[in-house]
N, CA, C and O atoms as a Maestro MAE file, in Angstrom:
{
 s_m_m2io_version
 :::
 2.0.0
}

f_m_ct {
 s_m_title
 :::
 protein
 m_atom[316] {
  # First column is atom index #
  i_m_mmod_type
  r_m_x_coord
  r_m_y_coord
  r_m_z_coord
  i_m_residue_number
  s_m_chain_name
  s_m_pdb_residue_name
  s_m_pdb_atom_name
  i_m_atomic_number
  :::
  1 25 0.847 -1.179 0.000 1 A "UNK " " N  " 7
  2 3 0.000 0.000 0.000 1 A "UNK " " CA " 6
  3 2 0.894 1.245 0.000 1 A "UNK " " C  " 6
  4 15 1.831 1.610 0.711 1 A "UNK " " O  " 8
  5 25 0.400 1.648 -0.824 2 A "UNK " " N  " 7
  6 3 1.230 3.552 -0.933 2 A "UNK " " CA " 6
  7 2 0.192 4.520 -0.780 2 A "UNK " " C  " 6
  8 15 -0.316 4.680 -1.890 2 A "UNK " " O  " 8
  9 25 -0.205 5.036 -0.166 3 A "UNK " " N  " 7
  10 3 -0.806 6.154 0.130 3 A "UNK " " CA " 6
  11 2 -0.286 7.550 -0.262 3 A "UNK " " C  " 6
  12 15 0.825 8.011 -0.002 3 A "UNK " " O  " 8
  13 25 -1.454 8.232 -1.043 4 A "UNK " " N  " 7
  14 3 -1.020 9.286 -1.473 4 A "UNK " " CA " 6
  15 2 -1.523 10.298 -1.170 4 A "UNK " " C  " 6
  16 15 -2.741 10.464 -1.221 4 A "UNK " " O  " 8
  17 25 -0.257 11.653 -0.592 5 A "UNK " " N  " 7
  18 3 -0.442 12.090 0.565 5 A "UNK " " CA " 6
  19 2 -1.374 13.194 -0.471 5 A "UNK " " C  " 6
  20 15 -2.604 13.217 -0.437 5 A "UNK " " O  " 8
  21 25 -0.561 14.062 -1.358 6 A "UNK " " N  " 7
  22 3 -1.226 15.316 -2.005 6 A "UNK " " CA " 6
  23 2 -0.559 15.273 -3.647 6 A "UNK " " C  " 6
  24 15 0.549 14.746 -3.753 6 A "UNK " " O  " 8
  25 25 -0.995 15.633 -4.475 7 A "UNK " " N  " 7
  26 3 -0.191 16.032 -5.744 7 A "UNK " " CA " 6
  27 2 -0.385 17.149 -6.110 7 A "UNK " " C  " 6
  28 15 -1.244 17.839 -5.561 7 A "UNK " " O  " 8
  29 25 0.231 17.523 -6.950 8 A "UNK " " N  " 7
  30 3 0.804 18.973 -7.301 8 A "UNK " " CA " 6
  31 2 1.565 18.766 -8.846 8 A "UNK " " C  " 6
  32 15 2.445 17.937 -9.078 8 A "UNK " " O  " 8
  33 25 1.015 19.695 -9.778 9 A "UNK " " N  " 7
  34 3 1.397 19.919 -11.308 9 A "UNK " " CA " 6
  35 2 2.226 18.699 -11.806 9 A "UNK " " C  " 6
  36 15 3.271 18.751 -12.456 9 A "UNK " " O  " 8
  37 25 1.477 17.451 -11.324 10 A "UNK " " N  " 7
  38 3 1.795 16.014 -12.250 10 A "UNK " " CA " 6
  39 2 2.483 15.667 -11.213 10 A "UNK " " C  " 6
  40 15 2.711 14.544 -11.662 10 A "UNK " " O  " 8
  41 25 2.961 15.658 -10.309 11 A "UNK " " N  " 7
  42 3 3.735 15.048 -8.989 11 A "UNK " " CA " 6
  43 2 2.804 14.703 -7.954 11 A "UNK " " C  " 6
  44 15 1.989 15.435 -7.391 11 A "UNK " " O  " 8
  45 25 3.072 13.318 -7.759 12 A "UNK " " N  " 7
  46 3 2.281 12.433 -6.590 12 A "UNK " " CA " 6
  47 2 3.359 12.333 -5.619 12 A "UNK " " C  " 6
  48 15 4.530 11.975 -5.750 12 A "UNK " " O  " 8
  49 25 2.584 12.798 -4.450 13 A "UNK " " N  " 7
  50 3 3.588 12.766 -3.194 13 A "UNK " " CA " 6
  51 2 2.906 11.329 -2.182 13 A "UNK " " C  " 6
  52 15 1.697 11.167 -2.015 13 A "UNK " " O  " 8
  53 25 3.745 10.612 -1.731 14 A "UNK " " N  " 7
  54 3 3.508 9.328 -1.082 14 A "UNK " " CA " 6
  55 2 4.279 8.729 -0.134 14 A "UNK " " C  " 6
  56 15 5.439 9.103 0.038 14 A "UNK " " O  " 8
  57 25 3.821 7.902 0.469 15 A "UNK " " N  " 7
  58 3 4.738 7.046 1.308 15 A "UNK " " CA " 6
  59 2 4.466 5.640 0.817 15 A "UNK " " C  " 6
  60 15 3.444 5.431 0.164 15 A "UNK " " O  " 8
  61 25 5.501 4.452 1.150 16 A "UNK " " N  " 7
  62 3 5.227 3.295 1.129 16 A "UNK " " CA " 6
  63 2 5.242 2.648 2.716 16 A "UNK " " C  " 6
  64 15 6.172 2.731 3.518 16 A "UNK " " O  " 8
  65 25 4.097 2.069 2.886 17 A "UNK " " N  " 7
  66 3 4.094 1.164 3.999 17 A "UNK " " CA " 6
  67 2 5.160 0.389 4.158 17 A "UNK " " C  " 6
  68 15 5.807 -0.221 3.307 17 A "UNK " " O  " 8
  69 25 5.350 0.481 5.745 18 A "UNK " " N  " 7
  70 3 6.400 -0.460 6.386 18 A "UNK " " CA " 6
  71 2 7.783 -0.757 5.391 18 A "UNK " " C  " 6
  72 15 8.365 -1.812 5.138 18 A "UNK " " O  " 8
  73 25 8.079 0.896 4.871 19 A "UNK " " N  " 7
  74 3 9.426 0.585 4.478 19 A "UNK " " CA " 6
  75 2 10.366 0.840 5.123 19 A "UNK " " C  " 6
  76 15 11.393 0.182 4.957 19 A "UNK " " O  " 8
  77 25 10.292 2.294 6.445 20 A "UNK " " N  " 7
  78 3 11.159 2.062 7.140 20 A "UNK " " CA " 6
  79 2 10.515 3.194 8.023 20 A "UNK " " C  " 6
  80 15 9.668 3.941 7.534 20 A "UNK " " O  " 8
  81 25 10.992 3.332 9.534 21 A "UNK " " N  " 7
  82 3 10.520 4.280 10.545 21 A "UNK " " CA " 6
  83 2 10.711 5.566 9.922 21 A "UNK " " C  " 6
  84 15 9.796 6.378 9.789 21 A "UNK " " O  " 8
  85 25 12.132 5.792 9.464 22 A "UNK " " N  " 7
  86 3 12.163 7.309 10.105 22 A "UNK " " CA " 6
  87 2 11.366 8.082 8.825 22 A "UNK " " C  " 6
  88 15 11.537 7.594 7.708 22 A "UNK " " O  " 8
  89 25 10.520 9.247 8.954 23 A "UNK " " N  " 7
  90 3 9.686 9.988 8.369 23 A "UNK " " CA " 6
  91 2 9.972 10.158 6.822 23 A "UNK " " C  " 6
  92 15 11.086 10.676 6.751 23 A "UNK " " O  " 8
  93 25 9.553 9.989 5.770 24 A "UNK " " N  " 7
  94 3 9.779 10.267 4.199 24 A "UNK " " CA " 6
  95 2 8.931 10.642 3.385 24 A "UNK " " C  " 6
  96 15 7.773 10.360 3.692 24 A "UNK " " O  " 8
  97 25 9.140 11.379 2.106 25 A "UNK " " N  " 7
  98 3 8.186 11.267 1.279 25 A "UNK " " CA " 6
  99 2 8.210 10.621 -0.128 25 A "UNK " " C  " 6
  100 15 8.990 9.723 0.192 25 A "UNK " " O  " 8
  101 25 8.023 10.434 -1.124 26 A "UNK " " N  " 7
  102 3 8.421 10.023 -2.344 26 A "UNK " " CA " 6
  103 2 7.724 10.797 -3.400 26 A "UNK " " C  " 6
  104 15 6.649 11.265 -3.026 26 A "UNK " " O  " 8
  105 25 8.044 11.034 -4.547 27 A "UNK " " N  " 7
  106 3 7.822 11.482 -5.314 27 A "UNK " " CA " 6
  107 2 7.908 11.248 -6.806 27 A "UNK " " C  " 6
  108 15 8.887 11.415 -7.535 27 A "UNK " " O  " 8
  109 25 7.328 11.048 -6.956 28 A "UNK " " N  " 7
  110 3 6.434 10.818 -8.636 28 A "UNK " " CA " 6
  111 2 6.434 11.327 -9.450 28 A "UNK " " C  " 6
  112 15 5.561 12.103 -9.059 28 A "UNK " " O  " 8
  113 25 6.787 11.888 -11.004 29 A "UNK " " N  " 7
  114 3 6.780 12.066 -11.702 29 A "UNK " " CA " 6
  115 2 7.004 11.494 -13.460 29 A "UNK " " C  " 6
  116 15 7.741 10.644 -13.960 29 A "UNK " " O  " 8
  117 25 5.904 12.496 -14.066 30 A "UNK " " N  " 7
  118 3 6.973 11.504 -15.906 30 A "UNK " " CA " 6
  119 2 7.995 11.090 -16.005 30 A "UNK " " C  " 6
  120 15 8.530 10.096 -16.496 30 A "UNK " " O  " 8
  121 25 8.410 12.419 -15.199 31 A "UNK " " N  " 7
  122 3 10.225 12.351 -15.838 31 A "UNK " " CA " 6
  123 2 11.023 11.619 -14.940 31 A "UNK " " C  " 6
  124 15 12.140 11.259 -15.311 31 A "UNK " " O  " 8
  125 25 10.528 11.288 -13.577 32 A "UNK " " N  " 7
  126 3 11.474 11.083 -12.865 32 A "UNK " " CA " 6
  127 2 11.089 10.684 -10.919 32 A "UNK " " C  " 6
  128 15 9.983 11.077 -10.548 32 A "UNK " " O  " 8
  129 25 11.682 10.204 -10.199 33 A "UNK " " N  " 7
  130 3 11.199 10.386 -8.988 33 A "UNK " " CA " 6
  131 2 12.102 10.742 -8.016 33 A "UNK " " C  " 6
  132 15 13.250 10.837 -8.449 33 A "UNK " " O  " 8
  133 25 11.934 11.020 -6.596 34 A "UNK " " N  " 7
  134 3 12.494 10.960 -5.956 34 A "UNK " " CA " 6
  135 2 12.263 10.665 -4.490 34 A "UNK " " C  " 6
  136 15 11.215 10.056 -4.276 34 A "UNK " " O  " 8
  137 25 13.286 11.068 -3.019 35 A "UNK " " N  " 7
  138 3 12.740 10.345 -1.689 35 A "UNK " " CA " 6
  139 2 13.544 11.520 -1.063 35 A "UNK " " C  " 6
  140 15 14.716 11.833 -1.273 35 A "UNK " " O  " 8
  141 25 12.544 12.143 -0.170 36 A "UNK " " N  " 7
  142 3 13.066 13.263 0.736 36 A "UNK " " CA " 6
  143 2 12.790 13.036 2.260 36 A "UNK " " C  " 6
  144 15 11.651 12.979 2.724 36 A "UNK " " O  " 8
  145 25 13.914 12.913 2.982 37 A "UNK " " N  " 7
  146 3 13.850 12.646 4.277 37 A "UNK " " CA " 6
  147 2 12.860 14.385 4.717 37 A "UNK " " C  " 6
  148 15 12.857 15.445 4.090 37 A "UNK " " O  " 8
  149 25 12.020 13.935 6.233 38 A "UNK " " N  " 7
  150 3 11.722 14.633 7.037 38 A "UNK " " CA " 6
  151 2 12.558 15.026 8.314 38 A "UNK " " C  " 6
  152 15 12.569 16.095 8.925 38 A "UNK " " O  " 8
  153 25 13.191 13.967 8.523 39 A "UNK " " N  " 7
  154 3 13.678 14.146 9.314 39 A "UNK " " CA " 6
  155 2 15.159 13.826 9.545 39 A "UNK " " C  " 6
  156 15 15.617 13.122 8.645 39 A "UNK " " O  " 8
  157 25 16.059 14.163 10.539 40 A "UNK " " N  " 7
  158 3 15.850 15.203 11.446 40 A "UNK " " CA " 6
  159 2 15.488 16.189 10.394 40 A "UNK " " C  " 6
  160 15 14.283 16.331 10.603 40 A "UNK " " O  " 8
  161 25 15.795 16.964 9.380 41 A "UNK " " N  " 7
  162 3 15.476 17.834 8.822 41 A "UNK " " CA " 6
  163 2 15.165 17.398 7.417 41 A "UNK " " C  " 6
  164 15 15.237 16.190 7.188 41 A "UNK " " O  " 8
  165 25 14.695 18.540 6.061 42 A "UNK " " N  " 7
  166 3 13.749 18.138 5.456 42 A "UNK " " CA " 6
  167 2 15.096 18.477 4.359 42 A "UNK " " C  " 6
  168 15 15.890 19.415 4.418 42 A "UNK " " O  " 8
  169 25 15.032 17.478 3.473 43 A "UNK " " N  " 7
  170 3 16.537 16.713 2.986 43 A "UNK " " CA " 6
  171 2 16.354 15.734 1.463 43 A "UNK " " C  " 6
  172 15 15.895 14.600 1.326 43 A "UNK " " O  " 8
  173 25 16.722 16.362 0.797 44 A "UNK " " N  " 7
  174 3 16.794 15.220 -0.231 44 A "UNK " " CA " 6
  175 2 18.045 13.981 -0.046 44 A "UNK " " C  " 6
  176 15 19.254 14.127 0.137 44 A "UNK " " O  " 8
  177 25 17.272 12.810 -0.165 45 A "UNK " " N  " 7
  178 3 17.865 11.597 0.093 45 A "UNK " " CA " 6
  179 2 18.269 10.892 -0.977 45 A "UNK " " C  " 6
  180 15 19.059 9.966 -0.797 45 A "UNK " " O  " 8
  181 25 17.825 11.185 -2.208 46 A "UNK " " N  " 7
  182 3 18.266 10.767 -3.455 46 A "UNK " " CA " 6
  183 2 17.283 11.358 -4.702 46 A "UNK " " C  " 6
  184 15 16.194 11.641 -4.202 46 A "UNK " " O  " 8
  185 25 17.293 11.559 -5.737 47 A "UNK " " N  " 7
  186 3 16.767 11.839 -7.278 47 A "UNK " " CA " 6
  187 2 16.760 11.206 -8.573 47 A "UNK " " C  " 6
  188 15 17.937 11.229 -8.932 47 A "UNK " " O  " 8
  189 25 16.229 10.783 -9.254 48 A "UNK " " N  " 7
  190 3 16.267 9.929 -10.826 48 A "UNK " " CA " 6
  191 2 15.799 10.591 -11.439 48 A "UNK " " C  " 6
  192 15 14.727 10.853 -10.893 48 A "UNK " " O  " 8
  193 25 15.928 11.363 -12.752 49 A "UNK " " N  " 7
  194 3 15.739 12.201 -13.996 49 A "UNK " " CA " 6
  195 2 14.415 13.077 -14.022 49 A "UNK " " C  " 6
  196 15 13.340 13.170 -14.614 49 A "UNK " " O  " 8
  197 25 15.505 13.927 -12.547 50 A "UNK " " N  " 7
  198 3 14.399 14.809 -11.839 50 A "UNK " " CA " 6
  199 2 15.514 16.195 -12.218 50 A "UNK " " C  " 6
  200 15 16.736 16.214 -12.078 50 A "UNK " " O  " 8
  201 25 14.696 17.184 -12.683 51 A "UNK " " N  " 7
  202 3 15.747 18.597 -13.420 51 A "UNK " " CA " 6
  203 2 16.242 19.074 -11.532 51 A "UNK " " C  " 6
  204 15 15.643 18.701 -10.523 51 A "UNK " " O  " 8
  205 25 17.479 19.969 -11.599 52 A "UNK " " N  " 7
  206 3 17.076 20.522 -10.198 52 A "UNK " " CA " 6
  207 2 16.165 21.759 -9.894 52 A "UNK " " C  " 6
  208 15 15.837 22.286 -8.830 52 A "UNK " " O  " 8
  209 25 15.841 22.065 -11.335 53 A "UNK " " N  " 7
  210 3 14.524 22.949 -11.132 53 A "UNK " " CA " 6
  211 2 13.245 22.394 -10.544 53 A "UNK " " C  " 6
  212 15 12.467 23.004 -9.811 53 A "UNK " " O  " 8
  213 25 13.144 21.164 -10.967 54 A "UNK " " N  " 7
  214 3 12.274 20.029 -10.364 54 A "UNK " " CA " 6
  215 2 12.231 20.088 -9.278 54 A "UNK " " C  " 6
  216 15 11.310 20.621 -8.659 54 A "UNK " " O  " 8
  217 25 13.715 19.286 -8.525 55 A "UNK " " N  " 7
  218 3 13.267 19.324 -7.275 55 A "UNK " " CA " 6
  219 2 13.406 20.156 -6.291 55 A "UNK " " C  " 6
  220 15 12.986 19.829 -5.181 55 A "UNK " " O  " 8
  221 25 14.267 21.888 -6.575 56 A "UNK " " N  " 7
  222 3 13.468 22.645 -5.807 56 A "UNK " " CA " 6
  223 2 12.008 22.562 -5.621 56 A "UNK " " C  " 6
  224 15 11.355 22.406 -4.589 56 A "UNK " " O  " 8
  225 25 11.528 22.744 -7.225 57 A "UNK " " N  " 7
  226 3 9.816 22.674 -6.571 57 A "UNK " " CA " 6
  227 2 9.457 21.786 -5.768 57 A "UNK " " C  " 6
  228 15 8.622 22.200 -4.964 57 A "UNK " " O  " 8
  229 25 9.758 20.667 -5.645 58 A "UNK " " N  " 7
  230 3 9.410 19.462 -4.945 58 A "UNK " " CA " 6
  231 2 9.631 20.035 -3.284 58 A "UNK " " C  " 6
  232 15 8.833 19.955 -2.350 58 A "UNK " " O  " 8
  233 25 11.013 20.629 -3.309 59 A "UNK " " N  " 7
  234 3 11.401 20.661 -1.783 59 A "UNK " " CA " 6
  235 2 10.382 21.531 -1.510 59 A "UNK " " C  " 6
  236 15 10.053 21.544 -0.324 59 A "UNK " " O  " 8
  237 25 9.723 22.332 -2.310 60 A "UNK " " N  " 7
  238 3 9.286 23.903 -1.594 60 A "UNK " " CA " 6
  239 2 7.776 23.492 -1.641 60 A "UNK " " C  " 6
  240 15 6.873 24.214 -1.219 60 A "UNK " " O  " 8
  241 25 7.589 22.190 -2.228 61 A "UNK " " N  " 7
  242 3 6.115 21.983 -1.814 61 A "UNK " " CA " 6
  243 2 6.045 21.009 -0.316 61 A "UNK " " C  " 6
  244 15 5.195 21.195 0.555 61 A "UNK " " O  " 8
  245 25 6.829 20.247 -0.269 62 A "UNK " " N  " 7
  246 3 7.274 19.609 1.166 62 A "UNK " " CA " 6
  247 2 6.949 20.296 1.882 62 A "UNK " " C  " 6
  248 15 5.921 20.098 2.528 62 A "UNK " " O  " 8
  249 25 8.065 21.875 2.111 63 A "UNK " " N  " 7
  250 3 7.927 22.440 3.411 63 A "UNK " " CA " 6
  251 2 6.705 23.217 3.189 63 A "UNK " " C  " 6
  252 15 6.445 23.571 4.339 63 A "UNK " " O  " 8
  253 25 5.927 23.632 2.549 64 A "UNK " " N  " 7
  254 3 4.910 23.618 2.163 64 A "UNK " " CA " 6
  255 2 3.503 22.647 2.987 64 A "UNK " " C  " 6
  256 15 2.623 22.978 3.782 64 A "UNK " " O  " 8
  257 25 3.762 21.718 2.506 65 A "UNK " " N  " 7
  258 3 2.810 20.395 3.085 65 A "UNK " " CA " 6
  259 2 3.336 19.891 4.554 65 A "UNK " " C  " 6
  260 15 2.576 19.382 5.378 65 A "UNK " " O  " 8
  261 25 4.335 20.040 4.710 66 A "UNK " " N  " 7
  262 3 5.225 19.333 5.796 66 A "UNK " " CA " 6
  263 2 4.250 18.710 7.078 66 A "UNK " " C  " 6
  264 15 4.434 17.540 7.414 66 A "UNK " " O  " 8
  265 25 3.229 19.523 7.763 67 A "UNK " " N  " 7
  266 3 2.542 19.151 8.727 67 A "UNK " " CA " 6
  267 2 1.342 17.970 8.195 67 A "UNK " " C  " 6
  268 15 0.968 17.015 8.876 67 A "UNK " " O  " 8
  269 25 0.815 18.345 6.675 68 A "UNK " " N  " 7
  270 3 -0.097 17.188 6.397 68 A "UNK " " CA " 6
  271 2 0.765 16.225 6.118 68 A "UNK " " C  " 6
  272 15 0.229 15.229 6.603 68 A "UNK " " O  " 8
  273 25 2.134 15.777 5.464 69 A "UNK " " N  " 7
  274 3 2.630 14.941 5.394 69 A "UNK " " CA " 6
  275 2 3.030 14.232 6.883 69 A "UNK " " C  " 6
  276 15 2.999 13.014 7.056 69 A "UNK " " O  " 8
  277 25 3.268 14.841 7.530 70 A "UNK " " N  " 7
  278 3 3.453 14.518 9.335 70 A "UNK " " CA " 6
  279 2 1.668 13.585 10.015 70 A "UNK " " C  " 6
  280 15 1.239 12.519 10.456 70 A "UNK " " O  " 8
  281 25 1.406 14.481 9.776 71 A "UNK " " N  " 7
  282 3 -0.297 13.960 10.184 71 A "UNK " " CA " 6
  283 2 -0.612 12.755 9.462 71 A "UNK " " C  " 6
  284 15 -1.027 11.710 9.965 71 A "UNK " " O  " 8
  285 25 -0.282 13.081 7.692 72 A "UNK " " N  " 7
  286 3 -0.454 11.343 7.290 72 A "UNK " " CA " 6
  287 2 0.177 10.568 7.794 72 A "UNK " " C  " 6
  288 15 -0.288 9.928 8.737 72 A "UNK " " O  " 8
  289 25 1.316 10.384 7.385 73 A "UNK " " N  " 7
  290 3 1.997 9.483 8.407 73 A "UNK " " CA " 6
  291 2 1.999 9.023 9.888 73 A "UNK " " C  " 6
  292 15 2.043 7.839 10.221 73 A "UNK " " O  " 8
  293 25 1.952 9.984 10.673 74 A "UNK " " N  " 7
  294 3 1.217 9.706 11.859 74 A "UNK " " CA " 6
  295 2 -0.329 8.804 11.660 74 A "UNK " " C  " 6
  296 15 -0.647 7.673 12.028 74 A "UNK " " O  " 8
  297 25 -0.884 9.593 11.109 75 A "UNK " " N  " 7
  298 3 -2.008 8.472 11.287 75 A "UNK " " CA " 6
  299 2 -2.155 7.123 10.622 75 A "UNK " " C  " 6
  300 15 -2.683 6.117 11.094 75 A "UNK " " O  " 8
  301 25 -1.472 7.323 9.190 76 A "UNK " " N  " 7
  302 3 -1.419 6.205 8.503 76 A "UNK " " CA " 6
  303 2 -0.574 4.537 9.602 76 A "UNK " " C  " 6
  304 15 -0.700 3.312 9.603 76 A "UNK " " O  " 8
  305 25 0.210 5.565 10.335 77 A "UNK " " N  " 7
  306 3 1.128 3.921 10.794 77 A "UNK " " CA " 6
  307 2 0.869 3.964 12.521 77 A "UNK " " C  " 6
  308 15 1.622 3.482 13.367 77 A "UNK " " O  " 8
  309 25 -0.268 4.602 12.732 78 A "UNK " " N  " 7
  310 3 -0.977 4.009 14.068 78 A "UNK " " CA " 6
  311 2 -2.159 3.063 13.763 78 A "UNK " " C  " 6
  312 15 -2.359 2.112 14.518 78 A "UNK " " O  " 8
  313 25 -2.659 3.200 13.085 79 A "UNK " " N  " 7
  314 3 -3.566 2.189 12.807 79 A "UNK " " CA " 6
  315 2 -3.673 0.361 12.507 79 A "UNK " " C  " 6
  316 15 -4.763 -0.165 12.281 79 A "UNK " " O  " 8
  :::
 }
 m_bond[315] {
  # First column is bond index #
  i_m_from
  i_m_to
  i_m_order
  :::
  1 1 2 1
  2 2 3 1
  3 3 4 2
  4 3 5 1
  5 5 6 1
  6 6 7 1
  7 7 8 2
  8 7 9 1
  9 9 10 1
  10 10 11 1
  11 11 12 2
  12 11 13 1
  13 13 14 1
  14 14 15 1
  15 15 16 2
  16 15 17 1
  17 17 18 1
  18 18 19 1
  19 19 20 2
  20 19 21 1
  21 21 22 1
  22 22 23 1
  23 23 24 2
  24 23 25 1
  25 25 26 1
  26 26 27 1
  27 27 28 2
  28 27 29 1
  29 29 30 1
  30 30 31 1
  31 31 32 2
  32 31 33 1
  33 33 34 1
  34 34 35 1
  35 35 36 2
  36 35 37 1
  37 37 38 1
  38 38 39 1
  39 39 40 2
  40 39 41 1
  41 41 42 1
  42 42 43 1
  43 43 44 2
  44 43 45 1
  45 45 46 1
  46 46 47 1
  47 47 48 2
  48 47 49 1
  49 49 50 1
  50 50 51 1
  51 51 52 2
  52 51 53 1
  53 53 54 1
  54 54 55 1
  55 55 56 2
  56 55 57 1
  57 57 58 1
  58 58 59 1
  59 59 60 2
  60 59 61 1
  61 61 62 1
  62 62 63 1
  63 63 64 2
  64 63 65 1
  65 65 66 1
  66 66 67 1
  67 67 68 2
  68 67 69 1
  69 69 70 1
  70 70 71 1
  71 71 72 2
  72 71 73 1
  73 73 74 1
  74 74 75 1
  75 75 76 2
  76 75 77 1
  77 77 78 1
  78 78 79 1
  79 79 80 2
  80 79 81 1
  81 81 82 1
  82 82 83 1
  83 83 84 2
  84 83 85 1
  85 85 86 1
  86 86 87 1
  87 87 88 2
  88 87 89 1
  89 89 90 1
  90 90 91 1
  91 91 92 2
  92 91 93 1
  93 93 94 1
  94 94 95 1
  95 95 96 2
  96 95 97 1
  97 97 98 1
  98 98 99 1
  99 99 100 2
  100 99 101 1
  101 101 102 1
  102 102 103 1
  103 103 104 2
  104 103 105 1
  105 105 106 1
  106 106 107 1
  107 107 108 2
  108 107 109 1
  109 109 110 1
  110 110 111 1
  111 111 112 2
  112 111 113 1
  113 113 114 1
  114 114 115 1
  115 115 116 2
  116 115 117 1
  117 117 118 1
  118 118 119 1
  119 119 120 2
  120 119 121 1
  121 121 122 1
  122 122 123 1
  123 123 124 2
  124 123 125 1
  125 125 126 1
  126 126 127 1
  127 127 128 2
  128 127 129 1
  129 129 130 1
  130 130 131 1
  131 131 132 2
  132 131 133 1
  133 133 134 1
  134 134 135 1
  135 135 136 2
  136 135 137 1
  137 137 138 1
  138 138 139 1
  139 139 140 2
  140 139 141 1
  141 141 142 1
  142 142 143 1
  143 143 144 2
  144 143 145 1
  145 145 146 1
  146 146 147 1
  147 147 148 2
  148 147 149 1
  149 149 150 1
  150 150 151 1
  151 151 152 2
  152 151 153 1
  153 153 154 1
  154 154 155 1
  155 155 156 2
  156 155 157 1
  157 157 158 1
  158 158 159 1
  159 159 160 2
  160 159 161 1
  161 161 162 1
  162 162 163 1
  163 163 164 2
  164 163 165 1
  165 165 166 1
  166 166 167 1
  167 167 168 2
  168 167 169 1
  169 169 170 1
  170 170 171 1
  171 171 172 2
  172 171 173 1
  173 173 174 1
  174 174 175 1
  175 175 176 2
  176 175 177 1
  177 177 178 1
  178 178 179 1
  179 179 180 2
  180 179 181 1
  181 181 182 1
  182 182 183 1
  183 183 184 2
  184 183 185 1
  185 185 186 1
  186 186 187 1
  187 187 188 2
  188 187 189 1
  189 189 190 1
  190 190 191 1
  191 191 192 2
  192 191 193 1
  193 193 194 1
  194 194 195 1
  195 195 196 2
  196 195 197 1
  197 197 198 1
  198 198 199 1
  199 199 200 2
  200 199 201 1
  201 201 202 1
  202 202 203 1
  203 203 204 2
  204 203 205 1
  205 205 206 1
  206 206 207 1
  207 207 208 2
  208 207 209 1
  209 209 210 1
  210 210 211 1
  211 211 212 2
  212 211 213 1
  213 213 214 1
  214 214 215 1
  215 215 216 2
  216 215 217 1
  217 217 218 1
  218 218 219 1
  219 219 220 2
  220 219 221 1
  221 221 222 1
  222 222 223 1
  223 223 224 2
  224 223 225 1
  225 225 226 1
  226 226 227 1
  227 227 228 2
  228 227 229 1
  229 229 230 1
  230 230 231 1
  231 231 232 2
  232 231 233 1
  233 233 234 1
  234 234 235 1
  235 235 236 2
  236 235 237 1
  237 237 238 1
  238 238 239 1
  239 239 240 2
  240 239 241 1
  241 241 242 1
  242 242 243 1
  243 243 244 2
  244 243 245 1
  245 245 246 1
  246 246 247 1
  247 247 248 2
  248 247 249 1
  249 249 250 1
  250 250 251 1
  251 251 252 2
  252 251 253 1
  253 253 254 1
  254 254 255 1
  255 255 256 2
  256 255 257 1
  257 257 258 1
  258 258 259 1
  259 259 260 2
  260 259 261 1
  261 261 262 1
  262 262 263 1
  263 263 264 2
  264 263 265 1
  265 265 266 1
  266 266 267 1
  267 267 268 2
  268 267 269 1
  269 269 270 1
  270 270 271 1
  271 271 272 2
  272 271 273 1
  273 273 274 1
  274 274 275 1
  275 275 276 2
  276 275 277 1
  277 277 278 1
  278 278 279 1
  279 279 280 2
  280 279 281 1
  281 281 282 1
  282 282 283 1
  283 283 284 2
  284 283 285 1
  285 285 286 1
  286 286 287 1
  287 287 288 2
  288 287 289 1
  289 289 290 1
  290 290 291 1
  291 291 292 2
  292 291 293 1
  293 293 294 1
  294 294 295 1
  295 295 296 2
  296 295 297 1
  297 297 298 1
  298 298 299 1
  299 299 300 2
  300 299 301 1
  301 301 302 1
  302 302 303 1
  303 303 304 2
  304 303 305 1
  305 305 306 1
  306 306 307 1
  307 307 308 2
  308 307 309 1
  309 309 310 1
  310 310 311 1
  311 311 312 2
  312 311 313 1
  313 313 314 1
  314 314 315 1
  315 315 316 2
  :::
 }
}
């Protein structure tokens, strides 16, 4: 199960179940994807044939979303 938290101009933002504790998001695109740590701070963790114009936008929708991505996750992995 991947749950998808919000999207934004063709980018699906998500998590995958029980892939690992510490907080993440993933990201979706045509061109490309990527995985941005939350924590401790909000961090790109890696990129695939993502422009870095790309993933500024990506980062700046994160901190952007940051608390609904927190809340999904929180709720998604108490249940």
């Amino acid at each position: 199960m991947s749950p998808t938290v919000f999207r934004f101009k063709g980018y699906r933002f998500f998590f995958f179940s029980r892939e690992e504790d510490r907080i993440h998001i993933h990201v979706i695109h045509a061109e490309g994807e990527a995985k941005v740590w939350l924590e401790p701070d909000i961090e790109l963790q890696s990129s695939y044939g993502l422009s870095s114009k790309q993933i500024k936008e990506i980062l700046e929708q994160i901190i952007k979303h940051e608390d609904e991505i927190r809340e999904s996750w929180n709720s998604h992995f108490r249940e």
